[in-house]
VEXMAR-87498 format. One record per residue (C-alpha): x, y, z. Coordinates in steps of 0.001 Angstrom, whole numbers, plus 524288, in hexadecimal, padded with zeros to 5 digits. Example, Ala and Ser with C-alpha at 12.3 -4.5 7.8 and 13.67 -1.06 7.14 Angstrom:
BEGIN
8300C7EE6C81E78 835667FBDC81BE4 
// end
This chain:
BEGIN
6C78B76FA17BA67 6C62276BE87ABCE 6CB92770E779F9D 6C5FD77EA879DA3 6C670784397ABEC 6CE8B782367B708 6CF937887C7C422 6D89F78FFD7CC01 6D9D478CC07DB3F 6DE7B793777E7D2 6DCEB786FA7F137 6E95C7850B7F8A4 6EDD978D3080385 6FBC8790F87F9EF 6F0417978D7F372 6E7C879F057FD36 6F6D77A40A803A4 6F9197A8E17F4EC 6ED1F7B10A7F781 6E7AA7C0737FC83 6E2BE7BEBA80966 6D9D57C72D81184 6D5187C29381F44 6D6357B36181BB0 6DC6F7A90882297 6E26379D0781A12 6DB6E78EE581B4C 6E11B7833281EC9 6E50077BF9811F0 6E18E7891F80ACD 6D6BE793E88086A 6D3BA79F09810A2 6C8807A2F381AA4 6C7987B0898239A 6D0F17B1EB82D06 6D05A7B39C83A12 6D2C97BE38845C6 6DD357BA2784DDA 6D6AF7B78185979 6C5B27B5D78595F 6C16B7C0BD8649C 6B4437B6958647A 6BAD97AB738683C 6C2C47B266872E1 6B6F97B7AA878B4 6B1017A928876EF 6BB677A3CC87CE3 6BCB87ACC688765 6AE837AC4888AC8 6ACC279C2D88A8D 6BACB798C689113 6BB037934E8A18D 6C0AE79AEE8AA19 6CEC679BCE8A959 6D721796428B19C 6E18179F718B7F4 6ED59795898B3F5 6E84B795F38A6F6 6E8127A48F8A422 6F6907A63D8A43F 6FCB27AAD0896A1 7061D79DF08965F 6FEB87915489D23 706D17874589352 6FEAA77A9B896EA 6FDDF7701C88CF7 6F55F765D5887C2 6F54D7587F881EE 6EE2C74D7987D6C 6F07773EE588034 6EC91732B087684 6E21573033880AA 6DA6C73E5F87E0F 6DEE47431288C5D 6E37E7514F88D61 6F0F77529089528 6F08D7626789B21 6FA737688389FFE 6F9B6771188AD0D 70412779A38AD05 6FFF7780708BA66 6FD23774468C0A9 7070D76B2B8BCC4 6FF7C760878B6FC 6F9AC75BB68AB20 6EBDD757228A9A9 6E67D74CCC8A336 6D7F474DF489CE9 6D175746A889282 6CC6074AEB885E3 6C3AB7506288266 6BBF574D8D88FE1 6C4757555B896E4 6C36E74CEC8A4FD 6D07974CBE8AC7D 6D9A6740A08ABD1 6E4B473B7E8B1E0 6EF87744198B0CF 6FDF473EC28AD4E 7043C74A708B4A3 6FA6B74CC18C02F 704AB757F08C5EB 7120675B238C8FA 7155B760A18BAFA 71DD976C578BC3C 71593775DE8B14B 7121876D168A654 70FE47739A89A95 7107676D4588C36 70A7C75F6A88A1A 70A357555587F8C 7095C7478D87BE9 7109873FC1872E3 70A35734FF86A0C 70E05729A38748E 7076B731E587F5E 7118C737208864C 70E53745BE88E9B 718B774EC588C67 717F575945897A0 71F39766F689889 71FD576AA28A704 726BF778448A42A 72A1377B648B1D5 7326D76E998B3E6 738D876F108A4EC 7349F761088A246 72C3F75874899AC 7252B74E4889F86 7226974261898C1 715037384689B5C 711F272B9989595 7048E72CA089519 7026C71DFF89159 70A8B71ADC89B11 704E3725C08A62C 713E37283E8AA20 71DD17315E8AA95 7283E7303A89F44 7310573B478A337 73554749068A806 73CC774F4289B12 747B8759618A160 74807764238958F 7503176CAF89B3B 747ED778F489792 7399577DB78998B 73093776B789149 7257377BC988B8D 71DEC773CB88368 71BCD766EF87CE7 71794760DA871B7 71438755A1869AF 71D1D7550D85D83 720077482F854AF 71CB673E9A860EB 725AD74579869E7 7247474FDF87318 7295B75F1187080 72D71766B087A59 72E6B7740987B00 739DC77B7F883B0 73694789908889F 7446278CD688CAB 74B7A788F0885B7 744497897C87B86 7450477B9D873AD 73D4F770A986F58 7401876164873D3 73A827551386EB7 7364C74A3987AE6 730C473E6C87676 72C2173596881F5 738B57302F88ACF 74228735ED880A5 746E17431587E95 7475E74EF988023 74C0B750DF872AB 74F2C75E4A86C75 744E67629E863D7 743A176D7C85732 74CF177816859E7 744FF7836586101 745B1792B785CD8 73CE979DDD8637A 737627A72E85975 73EE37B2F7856DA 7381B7C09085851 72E817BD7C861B8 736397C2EA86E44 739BA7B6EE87837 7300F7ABD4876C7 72EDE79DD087E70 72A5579177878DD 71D5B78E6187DFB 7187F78345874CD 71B517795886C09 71375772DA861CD 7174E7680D85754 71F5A76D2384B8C 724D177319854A1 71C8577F6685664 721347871F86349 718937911A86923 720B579BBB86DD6 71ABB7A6A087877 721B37B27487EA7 724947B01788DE5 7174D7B8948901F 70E6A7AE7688834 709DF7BCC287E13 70ED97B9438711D 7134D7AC0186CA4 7185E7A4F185EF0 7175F7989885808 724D87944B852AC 72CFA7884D84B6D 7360D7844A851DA 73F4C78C8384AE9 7385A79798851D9 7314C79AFB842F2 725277A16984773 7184A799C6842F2 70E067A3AA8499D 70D987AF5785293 7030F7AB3085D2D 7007F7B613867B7 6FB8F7AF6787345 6FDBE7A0AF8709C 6FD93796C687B1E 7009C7876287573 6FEC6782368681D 6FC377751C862FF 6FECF76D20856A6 6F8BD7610D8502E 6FE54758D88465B 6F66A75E4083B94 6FD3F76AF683C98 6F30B77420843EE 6F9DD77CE984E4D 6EF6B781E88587E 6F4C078D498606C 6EEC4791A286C47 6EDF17A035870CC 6E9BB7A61E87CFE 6DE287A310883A3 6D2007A6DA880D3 6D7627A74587148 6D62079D0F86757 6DE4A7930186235 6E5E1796B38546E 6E6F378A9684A22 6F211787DB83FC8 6F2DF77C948362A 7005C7787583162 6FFD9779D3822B2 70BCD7763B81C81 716447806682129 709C178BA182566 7014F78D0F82E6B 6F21278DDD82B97 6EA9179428836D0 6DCE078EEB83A8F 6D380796158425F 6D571796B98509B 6CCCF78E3685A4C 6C71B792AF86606 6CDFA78E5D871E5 6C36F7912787CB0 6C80178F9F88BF2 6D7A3790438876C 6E09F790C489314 6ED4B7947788BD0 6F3567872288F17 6F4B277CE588456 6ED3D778B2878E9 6EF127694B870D6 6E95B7612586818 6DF1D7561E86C05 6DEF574968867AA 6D1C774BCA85F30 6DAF67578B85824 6D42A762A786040 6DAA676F2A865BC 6D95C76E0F874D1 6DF3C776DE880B5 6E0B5777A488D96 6D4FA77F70895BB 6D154783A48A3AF 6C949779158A243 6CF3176ECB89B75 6D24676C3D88DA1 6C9E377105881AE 6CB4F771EA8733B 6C94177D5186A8B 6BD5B7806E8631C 6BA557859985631 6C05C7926084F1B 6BF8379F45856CC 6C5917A53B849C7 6BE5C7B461846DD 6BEBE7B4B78397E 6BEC87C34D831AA 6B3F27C40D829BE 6B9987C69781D97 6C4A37C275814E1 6C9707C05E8069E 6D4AD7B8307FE01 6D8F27BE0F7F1EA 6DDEE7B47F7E774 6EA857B4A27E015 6EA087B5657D065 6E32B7A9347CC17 6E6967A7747BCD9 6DD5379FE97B316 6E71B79FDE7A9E0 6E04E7A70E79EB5 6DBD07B60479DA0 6CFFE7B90179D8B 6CA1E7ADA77A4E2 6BE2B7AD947A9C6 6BDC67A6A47B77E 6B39F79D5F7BA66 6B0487994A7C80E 6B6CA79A667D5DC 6B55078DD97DEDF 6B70A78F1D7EDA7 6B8E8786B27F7E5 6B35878D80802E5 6ACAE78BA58115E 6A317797E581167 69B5B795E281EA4 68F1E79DE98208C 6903F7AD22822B7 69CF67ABA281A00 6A01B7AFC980D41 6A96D7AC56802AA 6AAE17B74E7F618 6B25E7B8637EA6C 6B8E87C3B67E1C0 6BF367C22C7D569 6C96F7C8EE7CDC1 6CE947C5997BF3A 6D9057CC087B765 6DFC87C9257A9E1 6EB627D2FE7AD57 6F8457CC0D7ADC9 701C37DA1C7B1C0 706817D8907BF7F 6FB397DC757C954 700AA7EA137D06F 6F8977EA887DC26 6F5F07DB647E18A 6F02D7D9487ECB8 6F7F97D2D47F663 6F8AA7C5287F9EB 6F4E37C49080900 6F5BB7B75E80FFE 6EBB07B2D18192F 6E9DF7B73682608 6EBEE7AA7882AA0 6F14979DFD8274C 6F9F67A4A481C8D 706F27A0B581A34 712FA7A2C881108 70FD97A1718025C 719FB79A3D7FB5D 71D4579FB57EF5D 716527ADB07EF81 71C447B26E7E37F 713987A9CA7DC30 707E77AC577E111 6FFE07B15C7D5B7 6FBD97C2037D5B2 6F0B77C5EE7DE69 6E5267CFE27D8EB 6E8607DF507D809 6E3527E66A7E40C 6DD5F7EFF77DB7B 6D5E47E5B47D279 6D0F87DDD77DF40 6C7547E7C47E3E7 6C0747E5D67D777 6C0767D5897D981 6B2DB7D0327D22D 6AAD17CD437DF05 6A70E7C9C67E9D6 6A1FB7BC0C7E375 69C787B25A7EC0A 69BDA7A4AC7EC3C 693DE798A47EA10 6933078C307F069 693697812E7E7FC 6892E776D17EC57 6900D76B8F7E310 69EE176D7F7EA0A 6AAAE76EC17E3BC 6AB24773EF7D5DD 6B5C1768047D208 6ACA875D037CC9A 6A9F6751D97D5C3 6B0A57584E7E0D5 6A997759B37EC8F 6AAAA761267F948 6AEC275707806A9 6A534756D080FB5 6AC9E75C80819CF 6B26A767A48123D 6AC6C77513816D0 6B1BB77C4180A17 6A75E77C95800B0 6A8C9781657F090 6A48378E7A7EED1 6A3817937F7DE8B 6A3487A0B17DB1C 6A3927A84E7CB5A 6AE737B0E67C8F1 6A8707BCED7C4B4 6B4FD7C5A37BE64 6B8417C8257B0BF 6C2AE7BF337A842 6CF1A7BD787AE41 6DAC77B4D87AE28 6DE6A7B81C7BC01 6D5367B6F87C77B 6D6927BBC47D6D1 6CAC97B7777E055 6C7837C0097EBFE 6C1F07B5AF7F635 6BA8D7BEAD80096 6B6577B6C780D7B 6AC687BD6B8160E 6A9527B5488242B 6A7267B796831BE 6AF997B7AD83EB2 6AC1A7A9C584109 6A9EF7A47183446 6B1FB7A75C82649 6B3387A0AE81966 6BBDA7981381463 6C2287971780649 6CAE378AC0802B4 6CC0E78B5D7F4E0 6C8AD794347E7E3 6C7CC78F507DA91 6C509795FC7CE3E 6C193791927C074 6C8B4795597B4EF 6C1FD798C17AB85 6B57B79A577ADDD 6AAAC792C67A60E 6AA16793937976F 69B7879707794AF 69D3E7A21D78EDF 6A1E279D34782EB 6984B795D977EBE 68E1A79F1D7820D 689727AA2377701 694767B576778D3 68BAC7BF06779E3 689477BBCA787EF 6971A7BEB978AB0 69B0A7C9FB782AE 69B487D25878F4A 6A45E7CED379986 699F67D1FA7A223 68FF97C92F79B83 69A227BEA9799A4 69DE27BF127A927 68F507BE617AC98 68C817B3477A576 699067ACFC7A981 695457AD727B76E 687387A9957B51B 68B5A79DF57AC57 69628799887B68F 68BF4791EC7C0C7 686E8789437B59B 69275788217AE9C 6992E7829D7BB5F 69170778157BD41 69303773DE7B082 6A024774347B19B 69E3C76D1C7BD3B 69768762BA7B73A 6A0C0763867AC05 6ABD975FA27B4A6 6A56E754E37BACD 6A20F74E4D7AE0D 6AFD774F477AA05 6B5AA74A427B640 6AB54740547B83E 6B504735007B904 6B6F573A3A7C7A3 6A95B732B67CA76 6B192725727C746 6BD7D729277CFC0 6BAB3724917DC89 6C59D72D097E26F 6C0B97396A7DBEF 6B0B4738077DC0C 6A9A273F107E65C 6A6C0737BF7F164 695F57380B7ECD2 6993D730F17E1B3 6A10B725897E701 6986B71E267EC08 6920A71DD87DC2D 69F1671BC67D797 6A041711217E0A6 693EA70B747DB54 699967089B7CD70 6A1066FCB07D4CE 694106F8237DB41 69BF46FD1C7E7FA 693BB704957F17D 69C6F70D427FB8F 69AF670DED80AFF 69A9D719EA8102F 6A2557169481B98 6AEFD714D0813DC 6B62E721A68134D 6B59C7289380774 6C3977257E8029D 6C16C7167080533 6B555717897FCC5 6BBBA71D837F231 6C743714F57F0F0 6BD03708FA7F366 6B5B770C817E519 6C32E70F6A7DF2D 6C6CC701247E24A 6B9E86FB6D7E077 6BADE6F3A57D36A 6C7906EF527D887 6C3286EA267E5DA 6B7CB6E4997DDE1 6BF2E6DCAA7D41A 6C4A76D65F7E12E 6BA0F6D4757E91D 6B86D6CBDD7F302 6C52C6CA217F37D 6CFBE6CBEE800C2 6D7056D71C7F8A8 6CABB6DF4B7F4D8 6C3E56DD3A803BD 6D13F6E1418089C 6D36C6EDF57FEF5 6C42B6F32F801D8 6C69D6F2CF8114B 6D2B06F87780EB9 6CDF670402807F9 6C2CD7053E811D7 6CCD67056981DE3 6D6DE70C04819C7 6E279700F581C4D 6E3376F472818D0 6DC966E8FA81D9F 6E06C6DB6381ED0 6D7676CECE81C54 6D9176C11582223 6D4D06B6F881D53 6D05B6ACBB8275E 6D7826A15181F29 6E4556A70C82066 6E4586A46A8303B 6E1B36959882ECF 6F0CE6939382FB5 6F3A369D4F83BC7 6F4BC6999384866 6E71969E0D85007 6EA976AB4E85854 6E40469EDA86359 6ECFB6996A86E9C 6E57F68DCD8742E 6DB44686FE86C00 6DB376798B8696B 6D6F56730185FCB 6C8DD670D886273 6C98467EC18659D 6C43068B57860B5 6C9CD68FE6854B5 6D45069AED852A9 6CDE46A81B852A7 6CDC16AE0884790 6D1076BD148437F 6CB9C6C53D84EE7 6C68C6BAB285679 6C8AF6B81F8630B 6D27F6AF5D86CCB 6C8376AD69876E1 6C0AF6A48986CC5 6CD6D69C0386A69 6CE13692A1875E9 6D89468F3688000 6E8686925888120 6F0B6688A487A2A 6F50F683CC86C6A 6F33B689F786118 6E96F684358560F 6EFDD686CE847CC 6E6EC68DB684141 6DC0569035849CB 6D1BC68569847BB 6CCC26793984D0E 6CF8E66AE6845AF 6C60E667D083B50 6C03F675A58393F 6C06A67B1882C5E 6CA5E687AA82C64 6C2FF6899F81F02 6B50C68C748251C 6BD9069413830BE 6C60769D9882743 6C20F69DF8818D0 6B97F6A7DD8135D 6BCB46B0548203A 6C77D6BDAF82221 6C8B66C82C82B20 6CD6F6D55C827EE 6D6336DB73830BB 6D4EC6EA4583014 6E04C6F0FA835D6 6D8326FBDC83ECE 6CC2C6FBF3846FA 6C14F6FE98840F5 6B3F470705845B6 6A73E70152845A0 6A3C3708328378F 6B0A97035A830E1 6AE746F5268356B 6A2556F4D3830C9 6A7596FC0282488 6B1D96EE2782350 6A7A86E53482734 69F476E9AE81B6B 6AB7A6EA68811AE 6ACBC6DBE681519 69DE76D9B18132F 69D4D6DFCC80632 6AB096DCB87FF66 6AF036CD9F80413 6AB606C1C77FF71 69F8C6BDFD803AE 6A36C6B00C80733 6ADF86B58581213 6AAE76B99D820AA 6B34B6C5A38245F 6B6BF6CBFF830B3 6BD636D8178360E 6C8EF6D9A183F14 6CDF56E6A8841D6 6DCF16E6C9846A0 6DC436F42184B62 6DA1F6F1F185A08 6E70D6E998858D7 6EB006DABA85DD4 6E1A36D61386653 6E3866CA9F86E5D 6D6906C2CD86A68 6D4DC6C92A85E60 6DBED6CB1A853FF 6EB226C67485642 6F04B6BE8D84A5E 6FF836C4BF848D1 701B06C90B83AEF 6F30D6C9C5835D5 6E9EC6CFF184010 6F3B26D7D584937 6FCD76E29F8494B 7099F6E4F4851F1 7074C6F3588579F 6FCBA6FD1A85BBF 6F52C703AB8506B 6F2857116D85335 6E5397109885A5D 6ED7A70A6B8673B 6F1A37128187336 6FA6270CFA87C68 6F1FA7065F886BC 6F53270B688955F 6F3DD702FD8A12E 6E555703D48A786 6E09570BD789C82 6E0FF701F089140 6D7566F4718918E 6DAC46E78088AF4 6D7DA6E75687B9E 6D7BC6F6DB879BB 6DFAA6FD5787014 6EBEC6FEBB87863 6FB266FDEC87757 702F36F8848839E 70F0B700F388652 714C270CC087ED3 718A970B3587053 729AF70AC68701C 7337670522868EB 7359C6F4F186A4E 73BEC6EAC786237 73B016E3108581B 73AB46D473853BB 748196D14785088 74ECB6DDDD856C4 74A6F6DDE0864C1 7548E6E01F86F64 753336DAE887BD2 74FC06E37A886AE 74CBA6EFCE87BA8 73ED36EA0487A6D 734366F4AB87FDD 727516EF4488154 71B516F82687DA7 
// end
């Protein structure tokens, strides 16, 4: 903080793991909140009381259907007992054409790969089957020799999963099968089959009766024990959703370097045990009676009550006197957050520590225990200073100029350390809640040492060390303000760092270069627009500075043409004569050109002045499409910030090369499909939408084609 006090922090989750737990559950990224009961009795009961009627076919232990999601937001369902799959549309839910209408010998697992290709298990004949979806055909019938089980999507190829024997087999459109990762069952479990497969490769494996099941590696290293689960599903952020029985929520883990964090489970209302996946709009959905739905919020019953102990925190110097404690907390109403403290000057070895209990969830291995600094006597910790509670601080953050994000739920919460002089300090953090609702804690600081008052006060307010801590406490409001205040004079030169300044002062900072922001730029752009404003300014009016200030705005680079350099090129015109109309210009159009025939060098009739036609005149070609907002965001860059002599207009090369439009090789078009196109399928796709004709593959190229090697599309 500054030169006479610093602060000692417990904000990472190395840090929180280090800690004493009781009835708390680790936070993604680190701090703690109350844990959870395994499974909420509410939201069975909910769930059992809102779901349809259950279909017979859906009640057995093992129904294995699957589930999958298309570029086009249709649903692809498997029907197991029918020998089908079905085709629906999301999130509406009405019935669509289906690519398999019947004859499917058990499918099972589905997937699609990121050129739309449906990978389908049917179990009972031991094949894959392969459809082009673009296409609407039938690649092929994959012979595995085994009984699959599953599939899924894994590095643009398809995973399969064999049931017996057990393996794992890569198929990527018309080529494979491939062998996969090397395939171990768990040891110790008793005889288990492969049921699942998820990217990573997670395996879910069950017991032939469906009652127990575990996640593994591949390696057959056990990840978790899950009584009861049915499929499981991973995005490419890392969070592994693993369904249980019906009528029983969904449980949540996020990837966190080599652990596991576990969210709160969602409720999974109407559940029919078959198969669960990720929509396009990143939502957990799964197969019903009924159809498809997604899951709702957390069904998580939280215990009431629950407390961290601290590790030795060390100031450094004995007899310190602590100043303040700074939390970052989400304390929702009927919720409580309280503090106890403990000092000590005692260096001997402490005989009776308590002992350092991981969370009840989301723990994992500590690395390094040994160094993990002593935790408070078990003896001495009944006698903590406390319960202390806490204050929220209405100006934020107690770092100077920092302020809280908007959408950042954890607020700073200040409380005075009321315990004699110390150099070493444990905190008690006590959090109180309700089954639906606890507390969360993401971060503790402390000062060290407290505020120097005292000193220059008469000493016969502090002879008594009970005086002295009473007027230590009652000074420490005021004095932190100050302090406050103190810091924010010193660091003042923030204010002028337009990377560092809070975003309320910007806009005045911006002011001190006669610039006045738009508050439709994004908050980055504006920044690094007033770090570059005298800059831009010395330039102004100028093709490089115009050029720079969309660039920052956009987010790439954008190119500007000057109408004078096209006077030599040939006119993108087939047909006008010389009395003619003129060449169209950037984003103009062929229809206004004339007839088929010659070219016309240049574009313009005899006699007419290519001065009054191109000088003073450019286009800028911006590399996306933009909305209606950002356009009109350009349009008034190129009000404000040209010269106001020159005429400038707007062509976005986003949508592509247009026949019509713009179509000059080399400065207004690009060889190949930008993200935004989908290959365009026959009697779906209309003239002039965003569409690609044929499947992306390997071609040639200028200078190395072969004859007869050449694929088109």
């Amino acid at each position: 903080m500054d030169g006479d006090r610093s602060l000692s922090l417990i904000v990472d989750a190395d840090q929180w793991l280090r800690c004493a737990h009781d009835n708390t559950a680790l936070l993604d990224g680190g701090g703690v909140t109350l844990t959870w009961l395994e499974h909420s009795e509410r939201a069975l009961e909910c769930a059992k009381s809102t779901a349809p009627p259950a279909d017979p076919e859906c009640t057995r232990a093992d129904r294995s259907g699957g589930l999958a999601f298309d570029r086009w937001c249709r649903a692809y369902v498997s029907r197991p007992e029918r020998g089908r799959v079905d085709v629906t549309t999301w999130p509406a839910g009405e019935l669509a054409t289906s690519p398999c209408p019947g004859g499917l010998r058990h499918p099972t697992g589905l997937v699609i790969d990121r050129r739309q290709r449906l990978y389908i298990v049917e179990a009972g004949a031991g094949v894959v089957t392969v459809v082009d979806l673009v296409a609407q055909r039938l690649l092929r019938k994959v012979d595995l020799c085994g009984r699959p089980a599953d599939v899924a999507a894994d590095c643009g190829r398809a995973l399969v999963l064999l049931r017996d024997p057990a393996r794992l087999v890569w198929i990527d459109g018309r080529r494979g099968p491939l062998s996969g990762p090397s395939l171990t069952a768990p040891c110790g479990y008793g005889r288990l089959l492969a049921h699942r497969v998820a990217p990573g490769p997670l395996v879910l494996w069950r017991r032939p009766g469906g009652e127990y099941a575990v996640i593994a590696r591949a390696d057959g290293t056990v990840v978790f024990e899950t009584p009861g689960a049915t499929d499981i599903a991973m995005n490419m952020s890392g969070l592994l959703v693993i369904a249980q029985r019906p009528g029983e929520p969904f449980r949540r883990y996020q990837q966190r370097g080599g652990g596991w964090v576990e969210l709160e489970p969602v409720a999974a209302v109407g559940y029919d045990g078959g198969a669960i996946a990720f929509a396009p709009d990143g939502r957990v959905t799964f197969t019903a009676s009924d159809g498809i739905r997604w899951t709702g919020l957390p069904t998580a019953k939280h215990v009431t009550d629950g407390s961290v102990v601290t590790y030795r925190l060390d100031s450094g110097q004995y007899r310190t006197i602590w100043g303040r404690a700074f939390l970052d907390a989400c304390i929702p109403p009927n919720t409580s957050v309280k503090l106890h403290f403990l000092t000590s000057d005692d260096d001997d070895e402490i005989l009776d520590p308590i002992e350092a209990t991981g969370p009840d969830r989301g723990g994992r291995a500590v690395p390094e225990p040994e160094v993990t600094p002593p935790m408070p006597s078990q003896l001495r910790l009944s006698d903590a200073h406390g319960p202390f509670g806490l204050y929220r601080r209405p100006t934020g953050r107690e770092r100077p100029w920092a302020q809280i994000p908007a959408d950042d739920p954890f607020e700073t919460y200040e409380a005075g350390l009321n315990a004699p002089p110390g150099r070493y300090l444990w905190l008690r953090v006590s959090l109180h809640g309700t089954a639906r609702v606890s507390p969360k804690v993401r971060a503790i600081r402390v000062e060290r040492p407290g505020h120097h008052l005292m000193k220059v006060l008469p000493k016969s307010w502090s002879r008594r060390d009970d005086a002295a801590s009473f007027m230590h406490r009652f000074l420490s409001p005021a004095e932190g303000m100050l302090h406050q205040l103190d810091q924010k004079s010193e660091l003042r030169a923030i204010l002028l760092d337009p990377n560092a300044t809070p975003k309320e002062t910007l806009a005045w900072l911006a002011s001190f270069a006669g610039l006045v922001l738009d508050r439709r730029w994004p908050e980055d752009a504006r920044r690094q627009l007033v770090a570059e404003a005298y800059t831009l300014f010395r330039w102004r009016g100028t093709k490089e500075s115009l050029q720079r200030i969309l660039e920052i705005y956009l987010g790439r680079t954008p190119v500007i043409v000057e109408d004078w350099q096209l006077r030599g090129l040939g006119g993108t015109v087939l047909g006008t004569t010389p009395e003619g109309l003129a060449a169209p210009n950037i984003g103009g159009a062929l229809r206004a050109a004339g007839t088929l025939g010659r070219f016309t060098i240049g574009g313009r009739k005899p006699d007419e002045n290519s001065y009054h036609l191109s000088a003073h005149r450019f286009t800028v070609l911006v590399p996306s499409v933009l909305s209606a907002e950002r356009r009109a965001v350009v349009q008034h860059i190129l009000d404000v910030h040209r010269p106001a002599h020159t005429m400038g207009s707007i062509c976005e090369l986003g949508i592509g090369m247009r026949v019509g439009t713009q179509i000059r090789i080399a400065i207004t078009t690009f060889v190949g499909p930008p993200s935004g196109f989908a290959p365009a399928i026959v009697g779906r796709a209309n003239i002039g939408d965003d569409g690609v004709v044929g499947v992306p593959a390997v071609g040639s190229r200028l200078g190395e084609g072969i004859a007869g090697s050449v694929r088109v599309g």
